[in-house]
CHARMM internal coordinates of N, CA and C (Angstrom, degrees):
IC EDIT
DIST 1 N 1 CA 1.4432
DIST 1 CA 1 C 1.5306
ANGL 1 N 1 CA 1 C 108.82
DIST 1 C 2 N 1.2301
ANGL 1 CA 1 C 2 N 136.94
DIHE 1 N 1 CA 1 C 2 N 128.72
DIST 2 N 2 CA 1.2246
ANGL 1 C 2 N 2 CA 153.18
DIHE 1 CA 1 C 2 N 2 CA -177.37
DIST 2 CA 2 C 1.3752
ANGL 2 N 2 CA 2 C 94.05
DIHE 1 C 2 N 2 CA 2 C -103.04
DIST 2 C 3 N 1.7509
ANGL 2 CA 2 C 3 N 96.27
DIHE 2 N 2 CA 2 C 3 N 134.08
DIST 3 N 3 CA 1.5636
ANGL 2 C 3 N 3 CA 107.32
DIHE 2 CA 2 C 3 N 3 CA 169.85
DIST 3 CA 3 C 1.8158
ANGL 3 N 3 CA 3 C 106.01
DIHE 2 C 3 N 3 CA 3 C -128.09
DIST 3 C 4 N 1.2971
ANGL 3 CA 3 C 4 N 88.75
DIHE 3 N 3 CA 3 C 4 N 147.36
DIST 4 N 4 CA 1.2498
ANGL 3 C 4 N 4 CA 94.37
DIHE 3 CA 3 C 4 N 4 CA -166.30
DIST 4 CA 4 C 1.7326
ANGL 4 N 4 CA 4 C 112.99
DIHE 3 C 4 N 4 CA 4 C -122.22
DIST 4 C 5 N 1.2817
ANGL 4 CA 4 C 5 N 121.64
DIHE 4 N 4 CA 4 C 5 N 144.46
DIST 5 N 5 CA 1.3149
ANGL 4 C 5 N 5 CA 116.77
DIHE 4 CA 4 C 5 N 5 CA -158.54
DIST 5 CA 5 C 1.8506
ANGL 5 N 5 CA 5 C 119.94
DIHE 4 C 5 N 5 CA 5 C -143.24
DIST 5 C 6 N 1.0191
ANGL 5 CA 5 C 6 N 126.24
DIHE 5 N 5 CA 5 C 6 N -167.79
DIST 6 N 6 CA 1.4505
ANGL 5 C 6 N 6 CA 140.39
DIHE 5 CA 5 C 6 N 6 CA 167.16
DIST 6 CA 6 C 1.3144
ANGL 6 N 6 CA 6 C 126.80
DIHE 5 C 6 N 6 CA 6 C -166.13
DIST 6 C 7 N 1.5762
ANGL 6 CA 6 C 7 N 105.81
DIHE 6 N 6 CA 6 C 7 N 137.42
DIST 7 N 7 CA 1.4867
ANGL 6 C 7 N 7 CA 119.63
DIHE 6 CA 6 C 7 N 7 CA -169.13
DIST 7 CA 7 C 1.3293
ANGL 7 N 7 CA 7 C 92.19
DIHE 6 C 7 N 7 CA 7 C -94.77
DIST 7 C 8 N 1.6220
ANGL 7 CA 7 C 8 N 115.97
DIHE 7 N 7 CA 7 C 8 N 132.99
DIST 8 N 8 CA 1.4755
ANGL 7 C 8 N 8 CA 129.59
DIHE 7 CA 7 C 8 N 8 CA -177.42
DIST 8 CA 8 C 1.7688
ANGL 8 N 8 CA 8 C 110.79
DIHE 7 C 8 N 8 CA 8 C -89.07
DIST 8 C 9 N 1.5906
ANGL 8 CA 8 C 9 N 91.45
DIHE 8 N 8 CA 8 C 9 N -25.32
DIST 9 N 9 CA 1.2020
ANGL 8 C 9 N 9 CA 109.22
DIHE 8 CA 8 C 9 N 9 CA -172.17
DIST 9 CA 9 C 1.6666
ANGL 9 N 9 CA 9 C 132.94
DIHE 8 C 9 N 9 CA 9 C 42.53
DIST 9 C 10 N 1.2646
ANGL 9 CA 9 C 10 N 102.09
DIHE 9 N 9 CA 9 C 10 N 57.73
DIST 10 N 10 CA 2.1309
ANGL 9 C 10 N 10 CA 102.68
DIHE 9 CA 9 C 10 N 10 CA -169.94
DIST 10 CA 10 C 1.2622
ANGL 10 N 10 CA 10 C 94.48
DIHE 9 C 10 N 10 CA 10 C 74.37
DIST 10 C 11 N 1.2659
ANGL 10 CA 10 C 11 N 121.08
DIHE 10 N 10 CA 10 C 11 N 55.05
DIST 11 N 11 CA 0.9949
ANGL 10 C 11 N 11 CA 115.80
DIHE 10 CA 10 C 11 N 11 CA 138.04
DIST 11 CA 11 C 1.2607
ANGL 11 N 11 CA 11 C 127.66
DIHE 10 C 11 N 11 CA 11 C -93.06
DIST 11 C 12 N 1.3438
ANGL 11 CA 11 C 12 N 111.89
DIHE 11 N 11 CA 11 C 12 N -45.83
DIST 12 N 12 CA 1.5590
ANGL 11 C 12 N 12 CA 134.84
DIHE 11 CA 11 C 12 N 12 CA -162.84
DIST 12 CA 12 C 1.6232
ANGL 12 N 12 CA 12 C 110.60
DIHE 11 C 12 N 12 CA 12 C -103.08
DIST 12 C 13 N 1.8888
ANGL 12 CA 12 C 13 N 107.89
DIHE 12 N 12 CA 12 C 13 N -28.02
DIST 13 N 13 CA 1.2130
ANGL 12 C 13 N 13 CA 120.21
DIHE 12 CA 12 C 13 N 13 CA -178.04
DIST 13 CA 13 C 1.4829
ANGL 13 N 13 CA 13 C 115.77
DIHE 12 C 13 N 13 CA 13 C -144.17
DIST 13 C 14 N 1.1029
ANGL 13 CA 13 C 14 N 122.28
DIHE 13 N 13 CA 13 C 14 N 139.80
DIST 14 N 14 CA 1.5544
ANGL 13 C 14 N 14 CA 117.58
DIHE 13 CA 13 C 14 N 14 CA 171.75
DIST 14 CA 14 C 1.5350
ANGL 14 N 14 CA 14 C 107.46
DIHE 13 C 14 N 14 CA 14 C -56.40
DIST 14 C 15 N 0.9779
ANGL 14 CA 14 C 15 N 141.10
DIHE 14 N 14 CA 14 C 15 N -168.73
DIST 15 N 15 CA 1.2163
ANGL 14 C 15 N 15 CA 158.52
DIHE 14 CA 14 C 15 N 15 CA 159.75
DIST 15 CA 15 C 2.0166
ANGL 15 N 15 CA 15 C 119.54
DIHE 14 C 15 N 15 CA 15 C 179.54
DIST 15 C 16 N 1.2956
ANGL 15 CA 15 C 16 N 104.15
DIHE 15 N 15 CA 15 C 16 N 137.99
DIST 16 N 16 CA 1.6204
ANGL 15 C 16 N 16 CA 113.63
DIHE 15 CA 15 C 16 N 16 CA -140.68
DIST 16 CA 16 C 2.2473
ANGL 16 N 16 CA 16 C 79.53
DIHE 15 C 16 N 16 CA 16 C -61.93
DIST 16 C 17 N 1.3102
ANGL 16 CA 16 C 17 N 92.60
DIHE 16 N 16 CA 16 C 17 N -66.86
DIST 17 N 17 CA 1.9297
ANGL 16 C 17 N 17 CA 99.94
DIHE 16 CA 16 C 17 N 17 CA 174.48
DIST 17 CA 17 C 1.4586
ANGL 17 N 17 CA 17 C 133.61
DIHE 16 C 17 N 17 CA 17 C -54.90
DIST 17 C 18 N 1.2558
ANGL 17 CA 17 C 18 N 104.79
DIHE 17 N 17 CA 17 C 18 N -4.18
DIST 18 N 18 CA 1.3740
ANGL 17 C 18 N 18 CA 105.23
DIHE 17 CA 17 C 18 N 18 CA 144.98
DIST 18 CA 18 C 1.3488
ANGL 18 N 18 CA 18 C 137.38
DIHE 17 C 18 N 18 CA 18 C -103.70
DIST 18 C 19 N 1.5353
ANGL 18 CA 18 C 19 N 125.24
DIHE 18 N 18 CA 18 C 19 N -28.93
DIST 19 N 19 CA 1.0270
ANGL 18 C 19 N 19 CA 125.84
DIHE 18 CA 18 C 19 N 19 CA 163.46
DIST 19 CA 19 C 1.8376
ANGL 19 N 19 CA 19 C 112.33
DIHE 18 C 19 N 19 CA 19 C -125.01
DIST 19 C 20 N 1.2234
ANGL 19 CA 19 C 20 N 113.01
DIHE 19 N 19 CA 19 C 20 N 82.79
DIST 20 N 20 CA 1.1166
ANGL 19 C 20 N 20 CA 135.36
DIHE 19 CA 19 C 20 N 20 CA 179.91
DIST 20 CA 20 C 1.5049
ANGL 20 N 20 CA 20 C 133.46
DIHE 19 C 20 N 20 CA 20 C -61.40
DIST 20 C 21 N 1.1413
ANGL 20 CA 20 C 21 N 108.20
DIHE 20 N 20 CA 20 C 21 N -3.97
DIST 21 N 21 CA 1.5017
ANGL 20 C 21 N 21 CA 138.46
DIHE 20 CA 20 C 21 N 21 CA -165.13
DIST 21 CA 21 C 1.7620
ANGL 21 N 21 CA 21 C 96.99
DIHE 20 C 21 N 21 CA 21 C -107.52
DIST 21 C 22 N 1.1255
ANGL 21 CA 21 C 22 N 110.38
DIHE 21 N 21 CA 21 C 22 N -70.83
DIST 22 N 22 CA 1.5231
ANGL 21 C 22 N 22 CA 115.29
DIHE 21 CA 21 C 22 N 22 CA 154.63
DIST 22 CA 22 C 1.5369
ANGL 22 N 22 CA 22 C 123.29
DIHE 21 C 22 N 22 CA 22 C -7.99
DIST 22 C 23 N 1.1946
ANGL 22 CA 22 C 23 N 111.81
DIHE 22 N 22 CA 22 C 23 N -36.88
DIST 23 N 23 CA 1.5850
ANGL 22 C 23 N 23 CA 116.53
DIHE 22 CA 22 C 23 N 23 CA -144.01
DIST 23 CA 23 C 1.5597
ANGL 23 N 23 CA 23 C 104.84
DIHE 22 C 23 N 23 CA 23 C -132.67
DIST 23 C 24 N 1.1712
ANGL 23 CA 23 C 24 N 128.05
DIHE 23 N 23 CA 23 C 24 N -13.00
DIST 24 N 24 CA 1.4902
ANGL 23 C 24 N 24 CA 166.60
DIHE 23 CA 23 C 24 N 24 CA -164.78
DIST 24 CA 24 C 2.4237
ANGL 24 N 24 CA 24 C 75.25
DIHE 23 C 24 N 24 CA 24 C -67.97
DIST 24 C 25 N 2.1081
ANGL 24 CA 24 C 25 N 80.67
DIHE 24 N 24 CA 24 C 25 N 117.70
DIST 25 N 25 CA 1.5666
ANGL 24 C 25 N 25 CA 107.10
DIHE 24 CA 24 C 25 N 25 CA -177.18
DIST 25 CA 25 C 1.4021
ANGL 25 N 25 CA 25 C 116.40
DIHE 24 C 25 N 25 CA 25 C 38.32
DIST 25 C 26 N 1.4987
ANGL 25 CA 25 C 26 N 112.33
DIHE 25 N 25 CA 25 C 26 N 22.13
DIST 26 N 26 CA 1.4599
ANGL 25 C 26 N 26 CA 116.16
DIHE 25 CA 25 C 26 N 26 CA 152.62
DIST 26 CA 26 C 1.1971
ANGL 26 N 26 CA 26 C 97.12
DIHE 25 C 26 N 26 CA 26 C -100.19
DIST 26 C 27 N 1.9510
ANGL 26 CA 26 C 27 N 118.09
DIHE 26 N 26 CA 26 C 27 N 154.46
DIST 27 N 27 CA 1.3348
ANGL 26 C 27 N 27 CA 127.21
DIHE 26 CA 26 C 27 N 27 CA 163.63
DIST 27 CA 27 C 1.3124
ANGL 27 N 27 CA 27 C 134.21
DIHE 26 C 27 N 27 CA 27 C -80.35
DIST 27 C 28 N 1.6683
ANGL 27 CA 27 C 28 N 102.40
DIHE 27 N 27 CA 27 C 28 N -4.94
DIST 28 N 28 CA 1.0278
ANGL 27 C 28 N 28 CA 126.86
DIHE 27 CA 27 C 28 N 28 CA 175.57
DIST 28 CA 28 C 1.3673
ANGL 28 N 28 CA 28 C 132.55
DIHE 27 C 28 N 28 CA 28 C -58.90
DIST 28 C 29 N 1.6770
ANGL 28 CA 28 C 29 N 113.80
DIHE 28 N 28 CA 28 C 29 N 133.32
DIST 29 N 29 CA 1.6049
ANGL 28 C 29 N 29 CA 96.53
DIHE 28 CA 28 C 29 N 29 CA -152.83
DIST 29 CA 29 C 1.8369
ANGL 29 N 29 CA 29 C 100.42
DIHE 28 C 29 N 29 CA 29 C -117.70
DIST 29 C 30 N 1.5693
ANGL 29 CA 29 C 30 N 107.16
DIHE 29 N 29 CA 29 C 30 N -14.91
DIST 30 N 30 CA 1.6043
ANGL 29 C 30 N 30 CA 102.55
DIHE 29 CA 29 C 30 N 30 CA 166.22
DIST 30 CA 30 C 1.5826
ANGL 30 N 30 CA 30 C 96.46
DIHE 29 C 30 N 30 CA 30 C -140.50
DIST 30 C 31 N 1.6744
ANGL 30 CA 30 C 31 N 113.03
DIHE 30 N 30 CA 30 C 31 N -161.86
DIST 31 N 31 CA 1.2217
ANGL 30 C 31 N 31 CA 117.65
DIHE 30 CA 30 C 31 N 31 CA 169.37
DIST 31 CA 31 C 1.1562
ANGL 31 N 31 CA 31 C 163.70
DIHE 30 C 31 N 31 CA 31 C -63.44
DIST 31 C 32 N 1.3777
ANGL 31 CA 31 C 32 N 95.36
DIHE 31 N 31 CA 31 C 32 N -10.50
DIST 32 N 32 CA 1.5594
ANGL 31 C 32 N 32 CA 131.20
DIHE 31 CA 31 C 32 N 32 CA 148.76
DIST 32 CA 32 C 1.3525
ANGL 32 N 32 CA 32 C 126.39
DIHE 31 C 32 N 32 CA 32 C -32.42
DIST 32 C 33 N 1.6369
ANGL 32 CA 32 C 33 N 69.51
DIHE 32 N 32 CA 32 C 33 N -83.55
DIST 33 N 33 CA 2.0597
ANGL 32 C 33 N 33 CA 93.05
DIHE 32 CA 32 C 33 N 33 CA -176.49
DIST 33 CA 33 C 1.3732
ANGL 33 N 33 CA 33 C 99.66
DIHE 32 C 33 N 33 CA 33 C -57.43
DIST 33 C 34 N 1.5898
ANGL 33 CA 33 C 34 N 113.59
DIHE 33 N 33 CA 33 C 34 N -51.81
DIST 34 N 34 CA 1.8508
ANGL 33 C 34 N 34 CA 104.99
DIHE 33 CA 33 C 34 N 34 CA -162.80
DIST 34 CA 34 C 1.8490
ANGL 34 N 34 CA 34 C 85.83
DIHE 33 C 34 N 34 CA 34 C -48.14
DIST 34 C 35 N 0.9503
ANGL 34 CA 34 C 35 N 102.85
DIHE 34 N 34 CA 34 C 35 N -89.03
DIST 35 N 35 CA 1.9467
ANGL 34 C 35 N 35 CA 100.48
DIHE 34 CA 34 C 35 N 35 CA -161.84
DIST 35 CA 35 C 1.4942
ANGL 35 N 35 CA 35 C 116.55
DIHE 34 C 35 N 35 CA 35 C -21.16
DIST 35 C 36 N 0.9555
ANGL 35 CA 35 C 36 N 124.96
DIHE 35 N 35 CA 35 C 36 N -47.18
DIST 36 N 36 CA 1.5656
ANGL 35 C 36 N 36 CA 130.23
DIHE 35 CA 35 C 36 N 36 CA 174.16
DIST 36 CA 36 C 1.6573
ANGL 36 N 36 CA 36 C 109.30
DIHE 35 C 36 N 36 CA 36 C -65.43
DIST 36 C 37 N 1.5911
ANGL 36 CA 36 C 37 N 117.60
DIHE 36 N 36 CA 36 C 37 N -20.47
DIST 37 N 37 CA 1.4820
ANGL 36 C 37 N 37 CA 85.74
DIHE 36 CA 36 C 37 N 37 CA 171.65
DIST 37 CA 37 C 1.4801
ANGL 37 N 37 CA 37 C 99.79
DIHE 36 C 37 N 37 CA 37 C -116.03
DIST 37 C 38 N 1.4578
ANGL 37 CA 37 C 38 N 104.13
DIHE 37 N 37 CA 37 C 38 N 0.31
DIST 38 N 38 CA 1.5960
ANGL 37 C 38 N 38 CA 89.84
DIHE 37 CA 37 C 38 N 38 CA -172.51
DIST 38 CA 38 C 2.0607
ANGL 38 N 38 CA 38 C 101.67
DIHE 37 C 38 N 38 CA 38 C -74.07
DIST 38 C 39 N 1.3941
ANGL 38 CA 38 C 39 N 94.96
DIHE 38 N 38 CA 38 C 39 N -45.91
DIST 39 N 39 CA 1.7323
ANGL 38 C 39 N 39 CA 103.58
DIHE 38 CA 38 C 39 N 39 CA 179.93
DIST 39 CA 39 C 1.5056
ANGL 39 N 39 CA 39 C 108.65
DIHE 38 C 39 N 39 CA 39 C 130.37
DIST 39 C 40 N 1.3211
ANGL 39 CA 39 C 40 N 135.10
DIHE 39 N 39 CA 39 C 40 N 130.95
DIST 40 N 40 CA 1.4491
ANGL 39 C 40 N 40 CA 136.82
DIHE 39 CA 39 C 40 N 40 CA -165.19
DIST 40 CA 40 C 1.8956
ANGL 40 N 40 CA 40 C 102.98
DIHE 39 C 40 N 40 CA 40 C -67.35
DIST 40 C 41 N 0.8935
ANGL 40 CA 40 C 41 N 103.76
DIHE 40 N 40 CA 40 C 41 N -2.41
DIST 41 N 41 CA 1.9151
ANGL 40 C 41 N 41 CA 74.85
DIHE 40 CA 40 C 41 N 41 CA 174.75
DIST 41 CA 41 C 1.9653
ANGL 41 N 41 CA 41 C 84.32
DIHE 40 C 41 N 41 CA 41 C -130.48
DIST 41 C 42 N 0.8668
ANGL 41 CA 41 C 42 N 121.95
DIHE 41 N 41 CA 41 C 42 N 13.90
DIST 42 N 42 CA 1.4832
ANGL 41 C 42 N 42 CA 111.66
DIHE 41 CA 41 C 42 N 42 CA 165.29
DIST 42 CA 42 C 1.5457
ANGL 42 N 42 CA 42 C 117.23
DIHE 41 C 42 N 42 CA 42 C -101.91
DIST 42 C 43 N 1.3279
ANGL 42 CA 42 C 43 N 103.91
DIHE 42 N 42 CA 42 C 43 N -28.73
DIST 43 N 43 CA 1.4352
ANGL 42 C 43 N 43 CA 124.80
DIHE 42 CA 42 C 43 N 43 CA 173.89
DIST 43 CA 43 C 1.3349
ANGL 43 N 43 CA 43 C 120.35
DIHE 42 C 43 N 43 CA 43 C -101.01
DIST 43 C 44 N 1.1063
ANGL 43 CA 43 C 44 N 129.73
DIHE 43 N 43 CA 43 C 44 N 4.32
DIST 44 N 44 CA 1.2175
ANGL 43 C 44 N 44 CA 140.35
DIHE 43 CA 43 C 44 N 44 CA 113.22
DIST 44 CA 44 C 1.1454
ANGL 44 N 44 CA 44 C 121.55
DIHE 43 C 44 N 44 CA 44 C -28.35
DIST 44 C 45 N 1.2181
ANGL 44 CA 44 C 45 N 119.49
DIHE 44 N 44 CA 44 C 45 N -88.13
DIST 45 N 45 CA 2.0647
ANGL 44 C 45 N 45 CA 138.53
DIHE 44 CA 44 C 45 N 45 CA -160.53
DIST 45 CA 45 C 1.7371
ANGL 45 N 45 CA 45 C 81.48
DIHE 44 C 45 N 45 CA 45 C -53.83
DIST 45 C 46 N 1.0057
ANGL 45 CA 45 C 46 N 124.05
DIHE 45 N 45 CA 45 C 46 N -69.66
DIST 46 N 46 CA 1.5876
ANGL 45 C 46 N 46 CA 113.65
DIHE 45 CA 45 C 46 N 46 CA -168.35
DIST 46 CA 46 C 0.6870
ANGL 46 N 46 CA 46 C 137.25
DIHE 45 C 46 N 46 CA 46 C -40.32
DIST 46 C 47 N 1.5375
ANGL 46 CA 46 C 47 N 118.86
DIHE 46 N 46 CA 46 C 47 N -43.93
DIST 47 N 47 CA 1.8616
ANGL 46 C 47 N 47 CA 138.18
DIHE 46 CA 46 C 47 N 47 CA -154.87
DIST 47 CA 47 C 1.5982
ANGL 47 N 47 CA 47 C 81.12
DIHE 46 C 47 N 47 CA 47 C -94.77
DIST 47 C 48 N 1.2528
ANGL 47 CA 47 C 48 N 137.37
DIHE 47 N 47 CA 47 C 48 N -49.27
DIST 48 N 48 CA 1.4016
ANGL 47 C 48 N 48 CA 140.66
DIHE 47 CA 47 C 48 N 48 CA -179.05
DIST 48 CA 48 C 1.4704
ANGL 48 N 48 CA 48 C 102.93
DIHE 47 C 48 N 48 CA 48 C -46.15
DIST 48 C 49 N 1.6753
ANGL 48 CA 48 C 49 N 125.03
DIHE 48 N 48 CA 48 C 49 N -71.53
DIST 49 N 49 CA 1.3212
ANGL 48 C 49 N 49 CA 133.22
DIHE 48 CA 48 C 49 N 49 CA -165.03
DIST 49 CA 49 C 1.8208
ANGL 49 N 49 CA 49 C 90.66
DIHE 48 C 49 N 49 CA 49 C -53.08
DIST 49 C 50 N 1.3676
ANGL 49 CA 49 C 50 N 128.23
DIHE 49 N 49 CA 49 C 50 N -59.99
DIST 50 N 50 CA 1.1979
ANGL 49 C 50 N 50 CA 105.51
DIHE 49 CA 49 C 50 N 50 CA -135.24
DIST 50 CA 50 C 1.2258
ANGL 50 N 50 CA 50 C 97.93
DIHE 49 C 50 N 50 CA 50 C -99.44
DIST 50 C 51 N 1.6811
ANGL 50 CA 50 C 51 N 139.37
DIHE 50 N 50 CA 50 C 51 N -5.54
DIST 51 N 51 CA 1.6383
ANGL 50 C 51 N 51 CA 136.25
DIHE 50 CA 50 C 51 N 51 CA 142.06
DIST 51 CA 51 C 1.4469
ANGL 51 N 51 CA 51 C 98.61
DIHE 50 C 51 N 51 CA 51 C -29.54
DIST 51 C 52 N 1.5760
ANGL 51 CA 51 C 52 N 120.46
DIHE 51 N 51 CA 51 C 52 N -82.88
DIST 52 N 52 CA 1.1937
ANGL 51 C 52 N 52 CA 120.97
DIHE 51 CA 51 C 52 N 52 CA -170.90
DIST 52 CA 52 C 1.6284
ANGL 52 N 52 CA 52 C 140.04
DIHE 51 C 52 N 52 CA 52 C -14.08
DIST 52 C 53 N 1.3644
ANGL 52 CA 52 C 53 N 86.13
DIHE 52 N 52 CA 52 C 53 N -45.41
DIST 53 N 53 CA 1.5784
ANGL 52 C 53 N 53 CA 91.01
DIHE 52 CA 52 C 53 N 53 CA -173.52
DIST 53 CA 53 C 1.4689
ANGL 53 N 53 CA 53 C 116.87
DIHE 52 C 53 N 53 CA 53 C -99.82
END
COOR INIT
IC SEED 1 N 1 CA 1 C
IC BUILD
């Protein structure tokens, strides 16, 4: 049986190896952590701006 699939790629989630720039002198290694150290209304405005575009 062959399964067949698609990479959403940050779409749905940050991830530190795909968007690496993102995450740049945070220790943060997925989307979690970024929000918890960035801070809920700072990490907010971001994850918002850069879904968007």
């Amino acid at each position: 049986m062959k399964l067949r699939g698609v990479n959403l790629g940050s779409w749905l989630l940050l991830e530190k190896w795909m968007v690496p720039s993102v995450f740049e002198g945070l220790a943060a290694t997925d989307e979690t952590t970024w929000c918890a150290e960035m801070g809920s209304g700072r990490a907010t405005g971001c994850a918002s701006t850069g879904k968007a575009s």
